[in-house]
Backbone as JSON, one array per atom type, in Angstrom:
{
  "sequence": "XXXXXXXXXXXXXXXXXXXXXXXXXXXXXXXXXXXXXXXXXXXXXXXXXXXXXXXXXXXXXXXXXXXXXXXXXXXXXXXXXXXXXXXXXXXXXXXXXXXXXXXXXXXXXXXXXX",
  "N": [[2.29, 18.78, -12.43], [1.1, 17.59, -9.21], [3.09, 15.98, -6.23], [0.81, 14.2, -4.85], [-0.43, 13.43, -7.48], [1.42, 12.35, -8.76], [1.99, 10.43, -7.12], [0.05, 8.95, -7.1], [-0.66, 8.14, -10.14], [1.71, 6.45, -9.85], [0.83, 4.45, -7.93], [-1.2, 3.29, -9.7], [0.12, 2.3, -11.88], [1.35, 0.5, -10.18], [-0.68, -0.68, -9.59], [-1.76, -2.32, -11.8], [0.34, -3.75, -12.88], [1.05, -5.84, -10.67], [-1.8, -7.03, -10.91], [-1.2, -8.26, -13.28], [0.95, -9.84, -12.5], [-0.12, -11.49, -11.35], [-1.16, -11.64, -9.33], [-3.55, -10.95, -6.69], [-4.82, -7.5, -5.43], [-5.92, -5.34, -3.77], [-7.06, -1.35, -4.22], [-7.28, 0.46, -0.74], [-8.57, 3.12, 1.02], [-7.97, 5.54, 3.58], [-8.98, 7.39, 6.13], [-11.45, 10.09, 6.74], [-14.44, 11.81, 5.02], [-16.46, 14.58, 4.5], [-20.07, 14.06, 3.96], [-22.08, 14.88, 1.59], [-24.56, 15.16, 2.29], [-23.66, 16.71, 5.05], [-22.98, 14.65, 7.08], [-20.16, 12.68, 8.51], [-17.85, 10.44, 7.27], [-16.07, 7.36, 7.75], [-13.75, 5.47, 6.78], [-12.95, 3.29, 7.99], [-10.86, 1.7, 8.12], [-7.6, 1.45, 9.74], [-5.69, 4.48, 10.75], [-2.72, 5.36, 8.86], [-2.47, 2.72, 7.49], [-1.36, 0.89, 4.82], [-1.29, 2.01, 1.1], [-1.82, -0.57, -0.87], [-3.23, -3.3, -0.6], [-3.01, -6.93, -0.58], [-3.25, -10.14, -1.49], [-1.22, -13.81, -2.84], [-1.97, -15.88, -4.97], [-1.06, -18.42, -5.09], [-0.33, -18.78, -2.58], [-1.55, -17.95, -0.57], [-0.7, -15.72, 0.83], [-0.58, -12.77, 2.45], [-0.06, -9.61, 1.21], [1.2, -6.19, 1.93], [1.53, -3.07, 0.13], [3.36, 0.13, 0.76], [2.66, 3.3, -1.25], [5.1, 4.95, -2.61], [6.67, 8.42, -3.67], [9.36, 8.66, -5.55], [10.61, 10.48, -3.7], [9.38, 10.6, -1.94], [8.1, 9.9, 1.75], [7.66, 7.99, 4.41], [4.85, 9.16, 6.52], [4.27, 9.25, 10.51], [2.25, 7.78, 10.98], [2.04, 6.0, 9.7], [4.79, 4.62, 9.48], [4.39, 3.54, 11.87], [2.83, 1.42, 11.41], [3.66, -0.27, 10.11], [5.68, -1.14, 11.51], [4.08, -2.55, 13.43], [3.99, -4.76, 11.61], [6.11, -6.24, 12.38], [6.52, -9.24, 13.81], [4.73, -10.47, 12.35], [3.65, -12.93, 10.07], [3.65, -11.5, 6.81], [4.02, -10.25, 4.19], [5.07, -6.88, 3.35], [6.55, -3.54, 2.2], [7.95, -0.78, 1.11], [7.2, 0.65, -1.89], [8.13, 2.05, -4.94], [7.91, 2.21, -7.22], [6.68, 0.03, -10.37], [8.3, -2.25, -10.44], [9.24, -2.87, -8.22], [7.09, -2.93, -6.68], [6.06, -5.45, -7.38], [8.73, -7.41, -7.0], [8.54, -7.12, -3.98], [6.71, -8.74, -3.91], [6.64, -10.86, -5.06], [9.17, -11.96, -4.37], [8.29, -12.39, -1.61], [8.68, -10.36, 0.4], [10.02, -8.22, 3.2], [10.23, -5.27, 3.99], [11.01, -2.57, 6.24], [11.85, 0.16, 6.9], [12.44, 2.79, 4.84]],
  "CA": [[1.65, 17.7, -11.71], [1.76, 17.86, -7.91], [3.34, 15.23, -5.59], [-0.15, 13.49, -4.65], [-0.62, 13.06, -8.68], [2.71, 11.58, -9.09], [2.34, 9.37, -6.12], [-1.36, 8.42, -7.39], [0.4, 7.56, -10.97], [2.84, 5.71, -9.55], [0.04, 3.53, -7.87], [-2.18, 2.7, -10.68], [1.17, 1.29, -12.32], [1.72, -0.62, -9.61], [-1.61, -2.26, -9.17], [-2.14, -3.27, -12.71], [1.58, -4.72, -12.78], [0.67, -6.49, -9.58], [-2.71, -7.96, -11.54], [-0.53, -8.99, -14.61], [1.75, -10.72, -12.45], [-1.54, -12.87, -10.65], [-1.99, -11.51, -7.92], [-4.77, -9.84, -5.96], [-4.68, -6.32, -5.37], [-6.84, -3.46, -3.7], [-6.61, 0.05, -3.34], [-7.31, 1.29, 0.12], [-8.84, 4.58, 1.31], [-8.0, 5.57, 4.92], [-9.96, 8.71, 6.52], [-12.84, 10.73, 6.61], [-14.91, 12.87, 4.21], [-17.86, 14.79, 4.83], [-21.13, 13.72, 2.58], [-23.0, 16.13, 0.81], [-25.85, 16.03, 3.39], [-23.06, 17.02, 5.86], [-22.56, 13.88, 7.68], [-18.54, 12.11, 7.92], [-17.62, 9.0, 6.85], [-14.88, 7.07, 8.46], [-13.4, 4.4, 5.68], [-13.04, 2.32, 8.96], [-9.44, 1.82, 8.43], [-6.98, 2.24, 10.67], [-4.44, 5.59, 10.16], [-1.54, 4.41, 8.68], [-3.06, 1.36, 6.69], [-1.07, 0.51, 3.55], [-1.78, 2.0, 0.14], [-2.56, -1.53, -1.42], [-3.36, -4.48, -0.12], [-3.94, -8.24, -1.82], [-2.96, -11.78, -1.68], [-1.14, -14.28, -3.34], [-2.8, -16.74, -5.11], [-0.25, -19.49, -4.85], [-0.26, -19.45, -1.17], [-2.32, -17.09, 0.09], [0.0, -15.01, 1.52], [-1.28, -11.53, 2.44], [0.93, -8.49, 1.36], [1.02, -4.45, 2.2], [2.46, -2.24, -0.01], [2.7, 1.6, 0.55], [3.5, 3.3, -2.42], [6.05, 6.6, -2.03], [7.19, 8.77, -5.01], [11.27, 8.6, -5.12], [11.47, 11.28, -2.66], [8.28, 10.56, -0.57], [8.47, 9.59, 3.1], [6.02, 7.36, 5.18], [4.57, 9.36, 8.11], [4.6, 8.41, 11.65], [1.37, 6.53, 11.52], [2.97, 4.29, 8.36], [5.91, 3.59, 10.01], [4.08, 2.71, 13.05], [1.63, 0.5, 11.45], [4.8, -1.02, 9.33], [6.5, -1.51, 12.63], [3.25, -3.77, 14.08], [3.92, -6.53, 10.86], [7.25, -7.03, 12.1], [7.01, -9.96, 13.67], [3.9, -11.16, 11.54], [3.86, -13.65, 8.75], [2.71, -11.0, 6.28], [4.83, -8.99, 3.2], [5.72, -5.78, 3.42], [7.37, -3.01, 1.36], [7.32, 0.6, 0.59], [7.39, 0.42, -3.21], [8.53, 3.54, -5.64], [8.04, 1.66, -8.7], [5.52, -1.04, -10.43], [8.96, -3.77, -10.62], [9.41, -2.7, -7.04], [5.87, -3.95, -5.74], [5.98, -6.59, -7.9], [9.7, -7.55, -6.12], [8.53, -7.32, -3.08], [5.37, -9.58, -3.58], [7.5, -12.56, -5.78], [10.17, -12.2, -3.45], [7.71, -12.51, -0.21], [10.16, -9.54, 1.35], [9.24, -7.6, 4.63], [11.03, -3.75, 4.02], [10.43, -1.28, 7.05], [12.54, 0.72, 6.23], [12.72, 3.54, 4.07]],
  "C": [[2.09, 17.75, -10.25], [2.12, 16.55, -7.17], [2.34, 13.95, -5.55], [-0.71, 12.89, -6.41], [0.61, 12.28, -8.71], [2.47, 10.28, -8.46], [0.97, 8.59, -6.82], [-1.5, 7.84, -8.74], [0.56, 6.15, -10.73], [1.74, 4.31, -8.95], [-0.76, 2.52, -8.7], [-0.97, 2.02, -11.33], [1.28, 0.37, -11.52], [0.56, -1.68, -9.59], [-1.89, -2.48, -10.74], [-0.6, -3.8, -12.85], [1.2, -5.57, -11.88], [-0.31, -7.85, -10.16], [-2.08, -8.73, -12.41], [0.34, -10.1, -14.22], [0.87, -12.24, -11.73], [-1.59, -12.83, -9.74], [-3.45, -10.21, -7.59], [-4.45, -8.83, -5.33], [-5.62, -5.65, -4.62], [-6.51, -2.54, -3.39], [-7.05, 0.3, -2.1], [-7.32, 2.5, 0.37], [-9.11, 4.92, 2.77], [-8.2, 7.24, 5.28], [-10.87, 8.94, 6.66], [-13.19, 11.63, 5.87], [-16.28, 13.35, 4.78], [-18.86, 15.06, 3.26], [-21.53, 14.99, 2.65], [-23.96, 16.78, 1.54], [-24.98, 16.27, 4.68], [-22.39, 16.05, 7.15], [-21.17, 13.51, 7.5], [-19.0, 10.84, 8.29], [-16.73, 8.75, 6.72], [-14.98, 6.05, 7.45], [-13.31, 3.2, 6.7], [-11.86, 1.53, 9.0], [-8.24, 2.11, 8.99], [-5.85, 3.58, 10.25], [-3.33, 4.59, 9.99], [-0.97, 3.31, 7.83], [-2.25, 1.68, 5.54], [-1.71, 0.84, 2.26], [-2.58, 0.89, -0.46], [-2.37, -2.89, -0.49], [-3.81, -5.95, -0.95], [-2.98, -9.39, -1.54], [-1.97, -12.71, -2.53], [-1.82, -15.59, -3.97], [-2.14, -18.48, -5.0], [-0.42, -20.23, -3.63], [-0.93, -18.78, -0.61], [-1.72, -16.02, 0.68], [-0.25, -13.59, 1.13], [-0.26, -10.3, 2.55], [0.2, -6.68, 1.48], [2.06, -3.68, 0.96], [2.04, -0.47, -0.11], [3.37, 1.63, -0.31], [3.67, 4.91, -2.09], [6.47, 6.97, -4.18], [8.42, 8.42, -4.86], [11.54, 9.25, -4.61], [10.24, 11.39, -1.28], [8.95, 9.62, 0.34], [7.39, 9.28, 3.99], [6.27, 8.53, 6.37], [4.43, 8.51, 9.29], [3.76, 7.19, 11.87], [1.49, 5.75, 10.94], [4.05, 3.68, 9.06], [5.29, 2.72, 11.09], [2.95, 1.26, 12.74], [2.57, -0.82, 10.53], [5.26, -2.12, 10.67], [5.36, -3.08, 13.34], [3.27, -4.82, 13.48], [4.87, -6.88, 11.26], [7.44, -8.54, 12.43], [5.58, -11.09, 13.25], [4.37, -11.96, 10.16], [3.25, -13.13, 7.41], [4.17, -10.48, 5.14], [4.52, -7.68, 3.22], [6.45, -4.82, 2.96], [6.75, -1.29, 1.03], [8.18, 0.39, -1.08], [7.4, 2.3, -3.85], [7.92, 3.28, -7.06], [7.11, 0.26, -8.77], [7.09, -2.3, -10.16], [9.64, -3.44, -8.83], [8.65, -3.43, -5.8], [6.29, -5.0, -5.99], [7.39, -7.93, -7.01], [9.53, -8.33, -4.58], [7.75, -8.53, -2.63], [6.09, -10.61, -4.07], [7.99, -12.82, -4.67], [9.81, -12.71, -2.05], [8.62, -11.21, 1.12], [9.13, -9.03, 2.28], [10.91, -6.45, 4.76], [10.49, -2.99, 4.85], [10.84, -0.25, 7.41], [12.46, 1.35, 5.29], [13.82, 3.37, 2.83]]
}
């Protein structure tokens, strides 16, 4: 299994843990592909953007989490797009693990940091 399978795994655990615990979830797809009839198509996301994104339903409160394998490492445009929530009222977390997201989202934490 290569890295991008592991890490892509590791996601789908996290967002149905995430759902189970009641919150709102989505995956996010940041880039471009080129269609079939040769045109590209920009996801309209900025580089950088957070694996998942979703809500709490309690309070509304709007969290990020990227999700890393246990030896993955955000690139520059993650950290940098980490670095712009700092002094937002938002959650935050690079997650490894589904009780990791989940952590971060109960907890309301803000990790930017590796």
């Amino acid at each position: 299994m290569t890295i991008k399978g592991k890490e892509q795994a590791t996601q789908d655990n996290i967002r149905v843990a995430l759902a189970q615990a009641g919150y709102i979830v989505f995956r996010t797809n940041v880039g471009k592909v080129k269609t079939a009839d040769g045109r590209w198509f920009d996801s309209g996301l900025p580089t950088g953007f957070p694996d998942l994104v979703g809500y709490k339903l309690d309070n509304g409160k709007i969290f990020f989490i990227e999700v890393k394998t246990a030896t993955g490492k955000r690139r520059k445009d993650q950290v940098a797009f980490a670095n712009g929530l700092r002094d937002k009222n938002v959650i935050y977390g690079v997650a490894r693990s589904a009780e990791e997201a989940v952590a971060i989202v109960r907890d309301e934490l803000k990790i930017l940091e590796d």
